[in-house]
PALOKE-782819 format. One record per residue: residue in one letter; x, y, z of N, C-alpha, C in turn; residue number from 1. Coordinates in steps of 0.05 Angstrom, whole numbers. Example, Ala and Ser with C-alpha at 12.3 -4.5 7.8 and 13.67 -1.06 7.14 Angstrom:
2
[rec A, [264, -114, 156], [246, -90, 156], [264, -66, 156], 1] [rec S, [257, -45, 142], [273, -21, 143], [258, 1, 157], 2] 
This chain:
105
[rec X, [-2426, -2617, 217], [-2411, -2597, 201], [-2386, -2610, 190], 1] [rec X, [-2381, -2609, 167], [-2353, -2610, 155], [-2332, -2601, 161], 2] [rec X, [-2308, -2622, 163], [-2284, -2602, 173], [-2268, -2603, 143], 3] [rec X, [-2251, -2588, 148], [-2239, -2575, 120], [-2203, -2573, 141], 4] [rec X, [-2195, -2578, 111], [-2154, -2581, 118], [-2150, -2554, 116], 5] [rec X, [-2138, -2539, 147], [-2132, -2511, 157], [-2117, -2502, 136], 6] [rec X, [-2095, -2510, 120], [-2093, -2495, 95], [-2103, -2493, 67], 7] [rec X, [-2124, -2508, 71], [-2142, -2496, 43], [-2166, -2483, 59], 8] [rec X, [-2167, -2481, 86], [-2188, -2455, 94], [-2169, -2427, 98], 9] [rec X, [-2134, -2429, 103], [-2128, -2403, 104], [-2115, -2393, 69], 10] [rec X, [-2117, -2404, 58], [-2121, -2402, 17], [-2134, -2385, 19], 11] [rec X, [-2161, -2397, 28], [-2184, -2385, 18], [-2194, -2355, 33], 12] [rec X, [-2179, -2355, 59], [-2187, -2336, 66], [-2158, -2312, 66], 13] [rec X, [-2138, -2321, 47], [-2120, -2299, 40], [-2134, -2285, 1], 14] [rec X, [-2144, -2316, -15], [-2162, -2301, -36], [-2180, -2281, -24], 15] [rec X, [-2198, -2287, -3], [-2218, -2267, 0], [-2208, -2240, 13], 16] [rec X, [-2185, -2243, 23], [-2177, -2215, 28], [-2163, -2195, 4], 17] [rec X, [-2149, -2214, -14], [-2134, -2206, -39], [-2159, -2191, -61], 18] [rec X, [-2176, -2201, -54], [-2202, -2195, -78], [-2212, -2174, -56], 19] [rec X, [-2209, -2165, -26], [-2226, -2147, -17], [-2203, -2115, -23], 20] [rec X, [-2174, -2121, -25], [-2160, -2106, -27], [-2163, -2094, -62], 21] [rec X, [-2170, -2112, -82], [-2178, -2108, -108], [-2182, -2085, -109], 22] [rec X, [-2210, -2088, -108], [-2234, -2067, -117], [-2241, -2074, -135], 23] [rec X, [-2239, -2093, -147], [-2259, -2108, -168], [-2278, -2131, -169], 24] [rec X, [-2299, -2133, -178], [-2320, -2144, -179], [-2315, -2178, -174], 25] [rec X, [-2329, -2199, -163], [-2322, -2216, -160], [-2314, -2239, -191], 26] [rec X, [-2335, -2227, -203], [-2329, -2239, -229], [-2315, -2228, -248], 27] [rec X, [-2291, -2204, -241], [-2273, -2192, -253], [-2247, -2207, -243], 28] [rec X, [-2254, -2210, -213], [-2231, -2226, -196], [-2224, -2248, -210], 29] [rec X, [-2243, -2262, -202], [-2241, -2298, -215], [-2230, -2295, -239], 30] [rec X, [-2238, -2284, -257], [-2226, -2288, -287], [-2203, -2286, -286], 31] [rec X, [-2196, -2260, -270], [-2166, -2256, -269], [-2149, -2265, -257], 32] [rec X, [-2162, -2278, -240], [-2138, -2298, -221], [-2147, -2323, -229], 33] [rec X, [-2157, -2327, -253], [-2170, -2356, -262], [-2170, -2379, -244], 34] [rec X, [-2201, -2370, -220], [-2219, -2376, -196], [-2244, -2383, -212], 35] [rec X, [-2241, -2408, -204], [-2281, -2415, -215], [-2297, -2396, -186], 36] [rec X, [-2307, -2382, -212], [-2332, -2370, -196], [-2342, -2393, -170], 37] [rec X, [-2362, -2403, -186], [-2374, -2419, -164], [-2362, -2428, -131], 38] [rec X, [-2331, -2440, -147], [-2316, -2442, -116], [-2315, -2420, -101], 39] [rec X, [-2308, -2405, -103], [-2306, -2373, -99], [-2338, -2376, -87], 40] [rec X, [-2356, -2374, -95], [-2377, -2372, -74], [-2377, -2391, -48], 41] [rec X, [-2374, -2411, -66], [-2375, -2441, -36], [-2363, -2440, -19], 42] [rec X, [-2336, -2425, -24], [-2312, -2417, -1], [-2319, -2395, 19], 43] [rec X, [-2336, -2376, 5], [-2347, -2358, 7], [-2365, -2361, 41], 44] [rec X, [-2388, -2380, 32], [-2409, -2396, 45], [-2401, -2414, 70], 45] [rec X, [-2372, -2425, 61], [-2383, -2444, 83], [-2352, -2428, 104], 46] [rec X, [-2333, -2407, 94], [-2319, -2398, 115], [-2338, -2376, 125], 47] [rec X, [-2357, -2358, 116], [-2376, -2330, 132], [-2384, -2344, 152], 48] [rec X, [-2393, -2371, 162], [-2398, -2371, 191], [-2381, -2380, 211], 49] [rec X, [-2361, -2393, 191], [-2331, -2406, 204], [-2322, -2369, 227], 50] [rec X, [-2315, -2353, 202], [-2300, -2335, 220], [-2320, -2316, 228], 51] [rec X, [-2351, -2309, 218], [-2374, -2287, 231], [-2392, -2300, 238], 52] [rec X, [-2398, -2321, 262], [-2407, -2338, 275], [-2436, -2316, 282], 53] [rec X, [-2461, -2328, 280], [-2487, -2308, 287], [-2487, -2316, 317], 54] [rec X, [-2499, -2290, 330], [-2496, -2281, 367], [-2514, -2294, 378], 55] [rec X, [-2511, -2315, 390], [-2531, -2326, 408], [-2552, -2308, 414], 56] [rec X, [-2582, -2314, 412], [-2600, -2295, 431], [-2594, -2291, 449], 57] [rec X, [-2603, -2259, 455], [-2597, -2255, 489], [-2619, -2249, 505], 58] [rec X, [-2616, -2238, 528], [-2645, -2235, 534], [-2655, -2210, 533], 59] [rec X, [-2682, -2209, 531], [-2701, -2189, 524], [-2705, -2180, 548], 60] [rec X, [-2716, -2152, 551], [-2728, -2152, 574], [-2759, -2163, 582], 61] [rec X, [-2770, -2158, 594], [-2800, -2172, 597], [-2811, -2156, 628], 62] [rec X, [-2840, -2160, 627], [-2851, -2150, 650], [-2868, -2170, 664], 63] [rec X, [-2868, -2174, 684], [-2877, -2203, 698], [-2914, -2190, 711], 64] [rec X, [-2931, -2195, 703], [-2951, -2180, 706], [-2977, -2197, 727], 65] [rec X, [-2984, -2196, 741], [-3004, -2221, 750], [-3022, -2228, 739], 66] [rec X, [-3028, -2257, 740], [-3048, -2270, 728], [-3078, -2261, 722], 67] [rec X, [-3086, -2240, 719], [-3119, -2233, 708], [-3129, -2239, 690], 68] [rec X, [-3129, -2250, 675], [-3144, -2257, 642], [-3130, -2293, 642], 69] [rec X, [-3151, -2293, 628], [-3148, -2326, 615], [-3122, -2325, 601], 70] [rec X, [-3099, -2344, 603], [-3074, -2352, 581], [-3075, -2373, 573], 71] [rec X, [-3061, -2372, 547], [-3061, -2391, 541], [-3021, -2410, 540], 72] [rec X, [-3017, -2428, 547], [-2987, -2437, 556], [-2975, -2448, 523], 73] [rec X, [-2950, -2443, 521], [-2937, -2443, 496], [-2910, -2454, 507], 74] [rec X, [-2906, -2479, 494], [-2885, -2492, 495], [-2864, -2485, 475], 75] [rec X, [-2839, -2487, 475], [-2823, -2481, 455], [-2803, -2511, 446], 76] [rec X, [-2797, -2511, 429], [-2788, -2544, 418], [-2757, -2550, 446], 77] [rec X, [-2749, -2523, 459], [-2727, -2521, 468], [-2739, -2534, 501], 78] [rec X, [-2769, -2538, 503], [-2774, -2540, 538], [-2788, -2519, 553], 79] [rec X, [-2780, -2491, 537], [-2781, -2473, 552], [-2812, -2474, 543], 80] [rec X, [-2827, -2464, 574], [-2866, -2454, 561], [-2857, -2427, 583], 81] [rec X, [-2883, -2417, 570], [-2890, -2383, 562], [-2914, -2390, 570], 82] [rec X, [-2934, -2370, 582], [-2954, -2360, 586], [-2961, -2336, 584], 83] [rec X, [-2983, -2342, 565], [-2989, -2316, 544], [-3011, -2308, 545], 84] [rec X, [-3016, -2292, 557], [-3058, -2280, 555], [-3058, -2275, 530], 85] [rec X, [-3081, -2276, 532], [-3102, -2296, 508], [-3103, -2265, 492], 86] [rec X, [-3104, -2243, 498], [-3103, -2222, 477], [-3075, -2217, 470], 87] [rec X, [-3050, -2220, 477], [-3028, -2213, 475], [-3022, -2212, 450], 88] [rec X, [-3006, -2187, 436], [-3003, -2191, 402], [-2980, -2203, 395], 89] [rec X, [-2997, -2220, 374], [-2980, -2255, 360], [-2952, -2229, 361], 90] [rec X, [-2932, -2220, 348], [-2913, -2210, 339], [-2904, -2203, 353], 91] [rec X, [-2902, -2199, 382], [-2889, -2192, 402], [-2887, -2223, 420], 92] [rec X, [-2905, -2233, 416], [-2896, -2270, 427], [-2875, -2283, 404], 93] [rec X, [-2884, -2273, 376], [-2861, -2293, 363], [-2838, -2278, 359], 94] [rec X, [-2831, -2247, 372], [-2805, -2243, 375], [-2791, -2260, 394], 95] [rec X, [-2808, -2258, 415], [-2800, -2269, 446], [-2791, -2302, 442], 96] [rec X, [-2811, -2308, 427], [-2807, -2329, 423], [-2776, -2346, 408], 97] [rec X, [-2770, -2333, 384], [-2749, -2328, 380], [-2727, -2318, 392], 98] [rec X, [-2731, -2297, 415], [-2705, -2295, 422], [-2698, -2315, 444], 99] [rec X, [-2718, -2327, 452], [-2709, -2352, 465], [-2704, -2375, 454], 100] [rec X, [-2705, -2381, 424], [-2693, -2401, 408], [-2711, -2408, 401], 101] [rec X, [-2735, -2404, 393], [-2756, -2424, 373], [-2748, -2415, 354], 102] [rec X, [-2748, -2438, 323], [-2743, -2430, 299], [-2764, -2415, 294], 103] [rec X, [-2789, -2429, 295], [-2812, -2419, 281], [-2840, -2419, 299], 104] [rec X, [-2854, -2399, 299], [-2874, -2393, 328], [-2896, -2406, 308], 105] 
């Protein structure tokens, strides 16, 4: 990740409050505070996860059930394996799956 000089990230995040206090459109803003749009987005982009960071998965609940039916074992890129009977529905493994960090089931 890029680091950026703390006062051109708190600039950018006194524009973005100045334009939330507005009430005008982003491309009413920029003109008028003659802001290239585009920067105005990029600033946009790369401070929303600087200061609204997304929530770590947490845990799900789950029910630990005994072994009767054939499973099938599912590794995840993270280490973690799952054992999954063989009827279990795909969409409820690739939530699970996800909330334990797989990008993609």
């Amino acid at each position: 990740m890029a680091t950026h000089d703390s006062r051109t990230l708190q600039r950018w995040r006194a524009i973005f409050a100045e334009h939330r206090r507005s009430g005008l459109t982003i491309v009413d803003f920029c003109q008028a505070r003659m802001i290239n749009k585009s920067g105005f987005f990029r600033w946009r982009n790369i401070l929303e996860p600087l200061d609204h960071p997304e929530p770590k998965p947490s845990f799900v609940p789950m029910r630990v059930v005994p072994e009767a039916v054939a499973v099938v074992e599912v590794i995840l890129p993270s280490g973690i394996q799952l054992r999954v009977p063989l009827g279990a529905d795909a969409a409820q493994v690739a939530r699970l799956a996800n909330a334990l960090g797989a990008t993609s089931c």
